[in-house]
Backbone as CSV, one residue per row, in Angstrom:
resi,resn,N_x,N_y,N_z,CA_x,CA_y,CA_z,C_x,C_y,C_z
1,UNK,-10.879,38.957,17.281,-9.718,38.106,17.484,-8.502,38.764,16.865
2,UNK,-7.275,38.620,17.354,-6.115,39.386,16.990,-5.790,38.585,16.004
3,UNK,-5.264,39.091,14.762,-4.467,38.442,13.369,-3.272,38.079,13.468
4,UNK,-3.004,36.396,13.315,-1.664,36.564,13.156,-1.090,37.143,12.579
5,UNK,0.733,37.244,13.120,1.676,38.392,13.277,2.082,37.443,11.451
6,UNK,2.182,37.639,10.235,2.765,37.246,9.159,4.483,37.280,9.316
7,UNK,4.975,37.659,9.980,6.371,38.085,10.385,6.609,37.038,10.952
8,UNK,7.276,35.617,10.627,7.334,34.476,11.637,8.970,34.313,11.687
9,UNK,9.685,34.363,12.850,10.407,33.704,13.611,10.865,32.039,12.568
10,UNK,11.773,31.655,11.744,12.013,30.416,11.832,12.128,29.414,12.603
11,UNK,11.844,28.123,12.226,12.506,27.559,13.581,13.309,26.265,13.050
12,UNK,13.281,25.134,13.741,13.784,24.065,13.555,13.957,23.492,12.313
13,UNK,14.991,23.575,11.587,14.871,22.838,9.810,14.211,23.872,9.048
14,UNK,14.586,25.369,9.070,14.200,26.688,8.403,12.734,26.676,8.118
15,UNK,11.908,25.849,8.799,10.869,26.008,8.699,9.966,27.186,9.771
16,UNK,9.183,27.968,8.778,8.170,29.475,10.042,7.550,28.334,10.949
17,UNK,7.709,29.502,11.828,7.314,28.803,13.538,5.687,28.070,13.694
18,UNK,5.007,27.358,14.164,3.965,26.952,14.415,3.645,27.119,15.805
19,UNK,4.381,27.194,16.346,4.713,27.035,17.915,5.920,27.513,18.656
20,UNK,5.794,28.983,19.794,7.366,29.333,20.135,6.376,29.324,21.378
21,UNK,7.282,28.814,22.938,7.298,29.032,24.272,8.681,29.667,23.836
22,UNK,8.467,30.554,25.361,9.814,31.240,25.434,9.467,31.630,27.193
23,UNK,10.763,31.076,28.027,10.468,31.835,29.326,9.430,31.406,30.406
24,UNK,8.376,30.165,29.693,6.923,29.793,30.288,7.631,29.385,31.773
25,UNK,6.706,29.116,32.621,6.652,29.186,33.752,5.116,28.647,34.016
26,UNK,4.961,27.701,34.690,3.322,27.714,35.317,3.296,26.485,36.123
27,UNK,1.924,27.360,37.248,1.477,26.165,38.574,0.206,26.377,38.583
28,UNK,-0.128,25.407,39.220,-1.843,24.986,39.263,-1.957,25.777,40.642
29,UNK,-3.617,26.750,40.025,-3.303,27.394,41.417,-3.658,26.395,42.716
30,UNK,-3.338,27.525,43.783,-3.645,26.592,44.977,-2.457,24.605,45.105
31,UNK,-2.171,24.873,44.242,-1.386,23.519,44.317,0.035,23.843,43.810
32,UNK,0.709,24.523,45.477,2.400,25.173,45.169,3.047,23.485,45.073
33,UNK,2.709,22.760,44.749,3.601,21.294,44.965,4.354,21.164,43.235
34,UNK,3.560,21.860,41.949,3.698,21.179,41.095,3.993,22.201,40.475
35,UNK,5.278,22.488,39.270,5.570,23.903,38.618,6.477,23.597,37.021
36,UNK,5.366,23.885,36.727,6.391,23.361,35.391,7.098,24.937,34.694
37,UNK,8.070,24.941,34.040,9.134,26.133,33.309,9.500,25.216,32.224
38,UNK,9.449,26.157,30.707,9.962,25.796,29.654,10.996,27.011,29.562
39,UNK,11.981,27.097,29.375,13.020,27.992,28.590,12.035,28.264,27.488
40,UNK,12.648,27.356,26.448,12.290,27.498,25.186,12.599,26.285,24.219
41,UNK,11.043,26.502,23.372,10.522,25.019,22.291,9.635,25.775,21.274
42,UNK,10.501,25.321,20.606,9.980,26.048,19.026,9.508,24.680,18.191
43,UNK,8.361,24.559,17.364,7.883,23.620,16.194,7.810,24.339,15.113
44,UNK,8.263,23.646,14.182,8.289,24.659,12.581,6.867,24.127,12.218
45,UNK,6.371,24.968,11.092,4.930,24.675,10.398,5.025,23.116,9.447
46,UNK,3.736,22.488,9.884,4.178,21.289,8.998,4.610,20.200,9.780
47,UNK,5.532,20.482,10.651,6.649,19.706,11.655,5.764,18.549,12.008
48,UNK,6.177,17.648,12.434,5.390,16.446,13.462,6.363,16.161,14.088
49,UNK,6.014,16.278,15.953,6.699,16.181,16.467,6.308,15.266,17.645
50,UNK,6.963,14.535,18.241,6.927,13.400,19.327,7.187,13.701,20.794
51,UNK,6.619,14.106,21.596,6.977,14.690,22.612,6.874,12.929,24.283
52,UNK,7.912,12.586,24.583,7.995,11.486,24.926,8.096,12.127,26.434
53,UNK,7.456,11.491,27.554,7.271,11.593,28.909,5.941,10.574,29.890
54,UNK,6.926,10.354,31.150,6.107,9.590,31.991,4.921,10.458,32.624
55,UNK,4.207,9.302,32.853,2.669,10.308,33.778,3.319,11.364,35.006
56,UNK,2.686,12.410,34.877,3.090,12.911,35.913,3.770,13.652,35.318
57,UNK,4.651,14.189,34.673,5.348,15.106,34.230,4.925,16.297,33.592
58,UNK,3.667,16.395,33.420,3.621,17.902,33.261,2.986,17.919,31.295
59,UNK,2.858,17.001,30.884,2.489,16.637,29.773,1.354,17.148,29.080
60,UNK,0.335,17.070,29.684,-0.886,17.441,29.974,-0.999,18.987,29.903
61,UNK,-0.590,19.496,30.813,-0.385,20.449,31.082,0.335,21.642,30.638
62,UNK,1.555,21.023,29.709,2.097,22.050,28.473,1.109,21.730,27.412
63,UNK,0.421,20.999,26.908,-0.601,20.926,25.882,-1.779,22.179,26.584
64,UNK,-2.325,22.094,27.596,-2.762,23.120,27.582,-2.704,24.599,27.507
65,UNK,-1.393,24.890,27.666,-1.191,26.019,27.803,-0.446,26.529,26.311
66,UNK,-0.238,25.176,25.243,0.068,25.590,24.050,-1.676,25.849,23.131
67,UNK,-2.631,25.065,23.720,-3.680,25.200,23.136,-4.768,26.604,23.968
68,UNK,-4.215,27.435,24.997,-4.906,28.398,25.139,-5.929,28.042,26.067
69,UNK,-5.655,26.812,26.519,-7.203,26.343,27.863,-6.627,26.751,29.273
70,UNK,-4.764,27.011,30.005,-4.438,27.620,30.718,-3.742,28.940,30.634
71,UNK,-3.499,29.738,30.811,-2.467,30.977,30.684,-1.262,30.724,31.518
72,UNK,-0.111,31.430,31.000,0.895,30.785,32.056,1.290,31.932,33.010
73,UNK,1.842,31.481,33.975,2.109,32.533,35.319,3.379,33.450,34.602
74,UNK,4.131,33.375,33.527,5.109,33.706,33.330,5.753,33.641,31.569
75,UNK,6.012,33.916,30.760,6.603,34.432,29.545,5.559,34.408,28.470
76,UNK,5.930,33.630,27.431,5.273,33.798,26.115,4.826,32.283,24.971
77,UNK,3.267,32.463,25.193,3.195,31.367,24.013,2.490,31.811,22.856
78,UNK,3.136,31.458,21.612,3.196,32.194,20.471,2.608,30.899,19.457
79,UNK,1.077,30.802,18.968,0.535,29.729,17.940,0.705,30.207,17.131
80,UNK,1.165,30.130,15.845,0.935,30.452,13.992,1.125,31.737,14.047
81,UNK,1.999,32.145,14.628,2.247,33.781,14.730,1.410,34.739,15.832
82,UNK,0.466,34.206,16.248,-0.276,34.737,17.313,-0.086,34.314,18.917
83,UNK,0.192,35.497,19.521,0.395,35.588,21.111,-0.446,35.602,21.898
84,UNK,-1.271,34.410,22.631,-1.814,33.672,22.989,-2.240,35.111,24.589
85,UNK,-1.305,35.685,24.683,-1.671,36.419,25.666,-2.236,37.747,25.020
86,UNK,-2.010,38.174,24.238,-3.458,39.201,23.705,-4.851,38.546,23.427
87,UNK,-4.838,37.785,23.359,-6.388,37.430,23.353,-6.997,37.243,24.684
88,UNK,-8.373,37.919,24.391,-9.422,37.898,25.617,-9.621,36.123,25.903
89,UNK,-9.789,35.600,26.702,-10.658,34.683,26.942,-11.228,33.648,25.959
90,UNK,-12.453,34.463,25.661,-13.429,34.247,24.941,-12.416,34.500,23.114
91,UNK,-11.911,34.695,23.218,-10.739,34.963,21.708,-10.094,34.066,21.374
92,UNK,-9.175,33.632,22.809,-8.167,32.075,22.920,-9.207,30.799,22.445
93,UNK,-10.769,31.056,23.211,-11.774,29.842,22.435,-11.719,29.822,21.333
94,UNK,-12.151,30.815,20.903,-12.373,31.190,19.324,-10.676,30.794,18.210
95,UNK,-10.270,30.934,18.319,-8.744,31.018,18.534,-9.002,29.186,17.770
96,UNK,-8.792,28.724,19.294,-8.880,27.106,19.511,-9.397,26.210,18.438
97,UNK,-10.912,26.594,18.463,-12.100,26.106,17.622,-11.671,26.527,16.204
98,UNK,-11.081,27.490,16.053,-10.697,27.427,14.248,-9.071,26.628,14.017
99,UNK,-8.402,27.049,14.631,-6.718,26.648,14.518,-6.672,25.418,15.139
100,UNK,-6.669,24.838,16.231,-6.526,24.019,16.337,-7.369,22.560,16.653
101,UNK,-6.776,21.161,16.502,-7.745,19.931,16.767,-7.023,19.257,17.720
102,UNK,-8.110,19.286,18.903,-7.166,18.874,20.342,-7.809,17.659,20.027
103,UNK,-7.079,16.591,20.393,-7.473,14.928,20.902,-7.409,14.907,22.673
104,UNK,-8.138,15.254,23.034,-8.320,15.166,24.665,-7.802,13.963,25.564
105,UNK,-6.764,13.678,25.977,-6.478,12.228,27.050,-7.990,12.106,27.294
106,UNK,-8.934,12.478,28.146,-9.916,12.305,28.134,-11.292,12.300,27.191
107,UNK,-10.671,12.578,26.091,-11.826,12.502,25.166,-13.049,13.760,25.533
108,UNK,-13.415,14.395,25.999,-14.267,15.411,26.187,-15.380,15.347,25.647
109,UNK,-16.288,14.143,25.051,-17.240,14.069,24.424,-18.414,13.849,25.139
110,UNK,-19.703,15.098,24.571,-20.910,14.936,24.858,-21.616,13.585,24.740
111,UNK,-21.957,12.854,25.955,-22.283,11.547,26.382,-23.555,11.398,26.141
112,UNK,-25.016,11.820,26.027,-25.660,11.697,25.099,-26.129,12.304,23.628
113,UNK,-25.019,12.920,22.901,-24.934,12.835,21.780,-24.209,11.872,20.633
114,UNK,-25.239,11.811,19.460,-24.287,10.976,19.115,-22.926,10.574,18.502
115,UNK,-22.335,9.633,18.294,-20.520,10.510,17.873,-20.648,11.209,16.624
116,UNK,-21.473,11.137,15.600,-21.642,12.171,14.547,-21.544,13.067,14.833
117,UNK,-22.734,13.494,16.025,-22.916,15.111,16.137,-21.768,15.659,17.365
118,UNK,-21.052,14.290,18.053,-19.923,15.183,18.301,-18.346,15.462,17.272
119,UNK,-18.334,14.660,16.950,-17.500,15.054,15.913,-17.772,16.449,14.839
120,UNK,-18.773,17.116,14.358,-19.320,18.102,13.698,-19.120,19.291,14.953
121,UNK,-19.725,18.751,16.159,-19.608,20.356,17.145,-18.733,21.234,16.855
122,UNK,-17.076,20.804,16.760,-16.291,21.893,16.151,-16.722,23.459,15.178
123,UNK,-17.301,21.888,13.980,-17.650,23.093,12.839,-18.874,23.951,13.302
124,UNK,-19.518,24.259,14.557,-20.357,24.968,15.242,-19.723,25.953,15.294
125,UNK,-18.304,26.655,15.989,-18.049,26.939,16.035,-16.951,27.867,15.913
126,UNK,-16.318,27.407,14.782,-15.598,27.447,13.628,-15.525,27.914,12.205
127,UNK,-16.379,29.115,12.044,-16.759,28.829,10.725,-16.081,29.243,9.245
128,UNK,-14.776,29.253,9.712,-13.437,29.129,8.588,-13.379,27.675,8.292
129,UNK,-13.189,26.961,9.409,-13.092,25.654,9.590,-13.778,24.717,8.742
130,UNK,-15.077,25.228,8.729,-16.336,24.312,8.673,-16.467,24.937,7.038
131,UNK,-16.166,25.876,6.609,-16.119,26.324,4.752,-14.920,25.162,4.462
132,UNK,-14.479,24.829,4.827,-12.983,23.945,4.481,-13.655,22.594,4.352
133,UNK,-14.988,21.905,4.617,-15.847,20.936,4.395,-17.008,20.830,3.950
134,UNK,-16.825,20.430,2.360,-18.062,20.082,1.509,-19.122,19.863,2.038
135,UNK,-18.543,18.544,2.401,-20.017,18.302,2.790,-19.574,17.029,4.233
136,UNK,-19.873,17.895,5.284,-19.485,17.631,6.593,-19.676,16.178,7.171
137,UNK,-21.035,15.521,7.089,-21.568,14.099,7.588,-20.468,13.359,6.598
138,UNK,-20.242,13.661,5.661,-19.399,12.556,4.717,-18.203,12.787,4.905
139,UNK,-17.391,13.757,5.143,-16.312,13.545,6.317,-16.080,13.131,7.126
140,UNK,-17.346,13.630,8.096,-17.065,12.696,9.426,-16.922,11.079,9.504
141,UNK,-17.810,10.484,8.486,-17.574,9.364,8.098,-16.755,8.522,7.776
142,UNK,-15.965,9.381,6.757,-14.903,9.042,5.702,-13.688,8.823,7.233
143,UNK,-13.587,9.989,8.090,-12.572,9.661,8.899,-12.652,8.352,9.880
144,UNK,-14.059,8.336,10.007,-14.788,7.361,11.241,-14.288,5.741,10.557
145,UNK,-14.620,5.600,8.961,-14.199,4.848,8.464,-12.650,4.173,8.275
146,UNK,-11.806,5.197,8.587,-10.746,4.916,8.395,-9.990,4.480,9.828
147,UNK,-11.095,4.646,10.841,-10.510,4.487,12.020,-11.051,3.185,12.944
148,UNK,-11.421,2.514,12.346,-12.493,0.993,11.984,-14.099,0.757,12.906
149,UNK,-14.645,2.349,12.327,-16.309,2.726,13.055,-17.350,2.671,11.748
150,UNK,-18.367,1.456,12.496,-19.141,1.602,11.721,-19.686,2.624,11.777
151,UNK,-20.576,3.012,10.302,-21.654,3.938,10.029,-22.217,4.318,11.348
152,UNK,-23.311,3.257,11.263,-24.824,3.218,11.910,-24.503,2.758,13.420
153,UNK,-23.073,2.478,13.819,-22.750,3.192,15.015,-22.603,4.930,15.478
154,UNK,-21.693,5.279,14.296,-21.600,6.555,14.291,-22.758,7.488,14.323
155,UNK,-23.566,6.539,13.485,-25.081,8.189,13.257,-26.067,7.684,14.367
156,UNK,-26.033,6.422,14.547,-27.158,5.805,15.829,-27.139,5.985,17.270
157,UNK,-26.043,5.248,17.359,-25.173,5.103,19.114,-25.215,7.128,19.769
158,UNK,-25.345,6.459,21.028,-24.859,7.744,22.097,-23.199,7.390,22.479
159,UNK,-22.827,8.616,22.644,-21.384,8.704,22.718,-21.166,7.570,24.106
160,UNK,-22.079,7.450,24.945,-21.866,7.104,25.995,-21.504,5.577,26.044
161,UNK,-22.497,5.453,24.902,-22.689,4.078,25.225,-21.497,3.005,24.106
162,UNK,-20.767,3.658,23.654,-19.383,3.436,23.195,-18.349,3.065,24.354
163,UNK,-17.608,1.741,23.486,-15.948,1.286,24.702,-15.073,2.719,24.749
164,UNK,-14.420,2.585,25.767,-13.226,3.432,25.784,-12.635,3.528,24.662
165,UNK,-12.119,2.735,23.927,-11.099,2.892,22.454,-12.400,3.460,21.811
166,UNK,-13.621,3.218,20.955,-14.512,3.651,20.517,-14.576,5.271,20.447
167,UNK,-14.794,5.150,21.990,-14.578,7.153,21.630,-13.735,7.418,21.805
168,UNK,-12.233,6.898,21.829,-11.140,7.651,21.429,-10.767,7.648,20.098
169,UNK,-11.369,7.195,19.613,-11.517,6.961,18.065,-12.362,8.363,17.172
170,UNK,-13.518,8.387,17.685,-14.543,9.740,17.970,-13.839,10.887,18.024
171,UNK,-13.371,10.888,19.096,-12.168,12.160,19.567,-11.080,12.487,18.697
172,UNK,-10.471,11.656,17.999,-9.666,11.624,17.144,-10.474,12.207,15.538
173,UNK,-11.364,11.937,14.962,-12.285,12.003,14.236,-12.374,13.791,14.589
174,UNK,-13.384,14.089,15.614,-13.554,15.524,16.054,-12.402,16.137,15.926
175,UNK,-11.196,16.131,16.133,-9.913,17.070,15.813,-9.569,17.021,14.395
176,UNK,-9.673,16.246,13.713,-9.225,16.288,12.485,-10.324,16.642,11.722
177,UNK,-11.196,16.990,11.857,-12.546,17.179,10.645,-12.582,19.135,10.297
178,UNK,-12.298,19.182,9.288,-12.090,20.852,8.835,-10.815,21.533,9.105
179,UNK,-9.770,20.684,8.819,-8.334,20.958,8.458,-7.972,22.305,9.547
180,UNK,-7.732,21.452,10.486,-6.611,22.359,11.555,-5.826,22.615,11.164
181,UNK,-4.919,23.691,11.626,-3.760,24.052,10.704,-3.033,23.345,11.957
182,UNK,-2.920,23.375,13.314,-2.623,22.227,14.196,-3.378,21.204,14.924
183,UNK,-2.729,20.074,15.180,-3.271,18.909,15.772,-2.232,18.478,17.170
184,UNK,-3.302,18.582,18.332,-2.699,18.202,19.412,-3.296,17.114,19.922
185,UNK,-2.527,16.035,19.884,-2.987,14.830,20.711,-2.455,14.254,21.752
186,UNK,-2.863,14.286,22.721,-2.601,13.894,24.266,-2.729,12.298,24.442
187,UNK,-2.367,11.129,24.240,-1.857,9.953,24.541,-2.848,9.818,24.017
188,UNK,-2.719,10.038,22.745,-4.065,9.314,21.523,-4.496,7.806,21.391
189,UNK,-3.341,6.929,21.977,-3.877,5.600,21.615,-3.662,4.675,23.130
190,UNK,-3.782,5.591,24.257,-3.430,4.821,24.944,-4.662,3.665,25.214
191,UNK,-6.179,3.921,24.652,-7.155,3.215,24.703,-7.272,1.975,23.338
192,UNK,-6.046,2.383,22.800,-6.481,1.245,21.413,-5.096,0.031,21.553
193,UNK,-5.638,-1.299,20.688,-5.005,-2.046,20.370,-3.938,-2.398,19.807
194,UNK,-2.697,-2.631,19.642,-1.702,-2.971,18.455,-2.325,-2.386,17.165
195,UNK,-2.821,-3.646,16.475,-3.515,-2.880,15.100,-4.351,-1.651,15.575
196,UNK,-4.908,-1.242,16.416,-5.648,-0.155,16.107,-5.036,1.233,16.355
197,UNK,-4.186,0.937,17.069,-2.770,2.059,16.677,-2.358,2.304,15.892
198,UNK,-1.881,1.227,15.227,-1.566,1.363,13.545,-2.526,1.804,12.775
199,UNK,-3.512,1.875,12.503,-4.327,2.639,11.868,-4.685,4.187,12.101
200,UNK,-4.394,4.365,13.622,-4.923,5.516,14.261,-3.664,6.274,13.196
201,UNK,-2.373,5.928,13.824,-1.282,6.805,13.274,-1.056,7.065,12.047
202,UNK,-1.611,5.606,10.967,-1.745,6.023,9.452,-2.725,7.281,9.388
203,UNK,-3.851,7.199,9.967,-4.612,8.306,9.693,-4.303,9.347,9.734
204,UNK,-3.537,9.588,11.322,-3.320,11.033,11.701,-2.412,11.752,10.882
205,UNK,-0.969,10.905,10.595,-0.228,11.239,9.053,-0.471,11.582,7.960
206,UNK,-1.509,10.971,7.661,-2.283,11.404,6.228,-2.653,12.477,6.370
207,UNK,-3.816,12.791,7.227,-4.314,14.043,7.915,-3.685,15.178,7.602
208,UNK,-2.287,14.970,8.415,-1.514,15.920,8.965,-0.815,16.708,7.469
209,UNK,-0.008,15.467,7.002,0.501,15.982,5.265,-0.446,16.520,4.219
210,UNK,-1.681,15.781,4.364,-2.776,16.122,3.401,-2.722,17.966,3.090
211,UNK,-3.357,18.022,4.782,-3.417,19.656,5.035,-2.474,20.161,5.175
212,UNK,-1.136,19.902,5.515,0.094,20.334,5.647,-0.119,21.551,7.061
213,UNK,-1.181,19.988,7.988,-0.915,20.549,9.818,0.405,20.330,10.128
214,UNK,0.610,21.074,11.592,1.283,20.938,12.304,0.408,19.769,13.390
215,UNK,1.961,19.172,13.768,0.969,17.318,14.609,1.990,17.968,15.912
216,UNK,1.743,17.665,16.559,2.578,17.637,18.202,1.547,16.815,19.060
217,UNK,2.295,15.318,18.992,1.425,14.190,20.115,2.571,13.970,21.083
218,UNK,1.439,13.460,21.944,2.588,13.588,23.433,2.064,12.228,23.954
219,UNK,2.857,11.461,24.646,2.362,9.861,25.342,3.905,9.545,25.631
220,UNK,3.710,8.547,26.948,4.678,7.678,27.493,4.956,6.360,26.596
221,UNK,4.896,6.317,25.162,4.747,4.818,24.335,5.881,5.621,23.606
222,UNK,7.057,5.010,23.610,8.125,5.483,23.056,7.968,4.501,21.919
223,UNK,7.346,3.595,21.379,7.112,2.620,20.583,6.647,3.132,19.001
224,UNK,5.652,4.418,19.798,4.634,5.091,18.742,5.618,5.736,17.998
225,UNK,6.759,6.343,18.451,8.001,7.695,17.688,8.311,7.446,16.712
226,UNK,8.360,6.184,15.796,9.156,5.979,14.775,8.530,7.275,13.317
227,UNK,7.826,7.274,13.149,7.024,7.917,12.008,7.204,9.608,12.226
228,UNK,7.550,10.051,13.113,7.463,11.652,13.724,8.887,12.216,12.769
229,UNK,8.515,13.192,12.628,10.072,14.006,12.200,11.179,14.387,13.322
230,UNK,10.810,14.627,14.551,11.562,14.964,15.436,11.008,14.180,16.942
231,UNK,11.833,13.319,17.595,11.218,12.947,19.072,11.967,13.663,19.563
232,UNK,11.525,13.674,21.271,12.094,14.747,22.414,11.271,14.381,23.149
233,UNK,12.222,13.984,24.592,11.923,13.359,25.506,11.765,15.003,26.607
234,UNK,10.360,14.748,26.986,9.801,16.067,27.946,10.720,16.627,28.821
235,UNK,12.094,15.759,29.263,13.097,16.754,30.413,13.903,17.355,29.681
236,UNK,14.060,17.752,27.753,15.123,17.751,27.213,13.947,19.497,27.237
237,UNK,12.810,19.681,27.250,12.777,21.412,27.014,11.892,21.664,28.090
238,UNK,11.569,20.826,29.550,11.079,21.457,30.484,11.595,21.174,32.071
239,UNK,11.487,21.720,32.718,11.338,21.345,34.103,10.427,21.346,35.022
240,UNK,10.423,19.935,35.550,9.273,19.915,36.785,9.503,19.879,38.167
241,UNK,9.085,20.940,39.197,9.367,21.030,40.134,8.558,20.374,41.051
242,UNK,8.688,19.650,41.712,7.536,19.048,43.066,8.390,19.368,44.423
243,UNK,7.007,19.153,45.400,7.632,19.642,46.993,6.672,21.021,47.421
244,UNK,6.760,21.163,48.897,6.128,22.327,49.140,7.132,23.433,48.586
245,UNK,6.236,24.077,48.433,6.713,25.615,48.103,7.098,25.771,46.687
């Protein structure tokens, strides 16, 4: 895996970069209808930032290509000093699994395992990550706890057989367990309640300052922004193109 570059770029509030697009450009192949272009969006280290946009805009889709799951047709994405386009493939995973904790819109969780052992999968693969936790089951817990999951749901239950909010709760749990140095969450609470929002976001804050991550959540709930250091509404650093061609 290539080392980050120690030479960081400042960014926003003299804080070193966590995150530089510069120039991006990208379309889904086979689907000329949809094209998203960033100029340029810089996050300082530490930063928490609010990224506000309706469905459909392309949301989704700059999270992936800041977390290394798409490549873009065009410029430069730059994580913690590292350029996302020197890495092989199999590097950007590796990459992923130590640096960063994605919260999936979809949750991505193995459906008959149970949420313990998906929440731990990370530290499978991770194993900077996973030295950063004593003692792992009592983490996973400690977070599960704070996010209002019982135990002997957590170590018993199949992921499957959990509500929608339940394993987005899980999912949330799995990104934060072995101190990401970033946290990306994709409409983290669109499955939870009033209060259970409020808890989600106390957590993720704590989280985030504890380790002194970088947070960048993205959702159409302009409600959630108050707590972020910086909001920015998705047409203020991208463009989306629709239509043939």
């Amino acid at each position: 895996m290539a080392q980050p570059d120690m030479t960081r770029i400042e960014a926003a509030g003299g804080r070193p970069e966590a995150i530089r697009l510069e120039t991006l450009r990208f379309a889904w192949p086979g689907r000329t209808s949809f094209r998203l272009e960033v100029p340029e969006f810089r996050v300082g280290r530490g930063e928490k930032v609010f990224l506000l946009g309706e469905s459909g805009t392309g949301k989704s889709t700059l999270l992936s290509l800041i977390c290394g799951i798409n490549a873009p047709d065009r410029g430069s994405v730059m994580v913690d000093g590292t350029a996302l386009a020197d890495l092989s493939a199999p590097a950007r995973d590796r990459f992923r699994a130590e640096r960063i904790g994605v919260i999936f819109q979809m949750f991505n969780l193995l459906p008959y395992a149970s949420p313990l052992e998906n929440i731990l999968l990370p530290l499978s693969f991770a194993p900077d990550r996973r030295r950063r936790v004593t003692d792992p089951r009592a983490e996973a817990l400690r977070l599960t706890g704070a996010l209002g999951l019982q135990d002997d749901l957590v170590t018993g239950a199949r992921a499957a057989e959990l509500s929608i909010g339940q394993q987005q709760r899980v999912a949330a749990a799995r990104a934060l367990i072995g101190a990401p140095a970033l946290i990306v969450a994709d409409e983290p609470t669109s499955a939870l309640d009033t209060a259970r929002q409020g808890a989600f976001l106390d957590l993720l804050m704590t989280q985030a300052e504890a380790q002194g991550a970088t947070l960048l959540m993205v959702s159409h709930d302009a409600r959630l922004s108050g707590r972020f250091d910086r909001v920015l509404d998705l047409s203020e650093i991208a463009m989306t193109t629709r239509g043939a061609g």
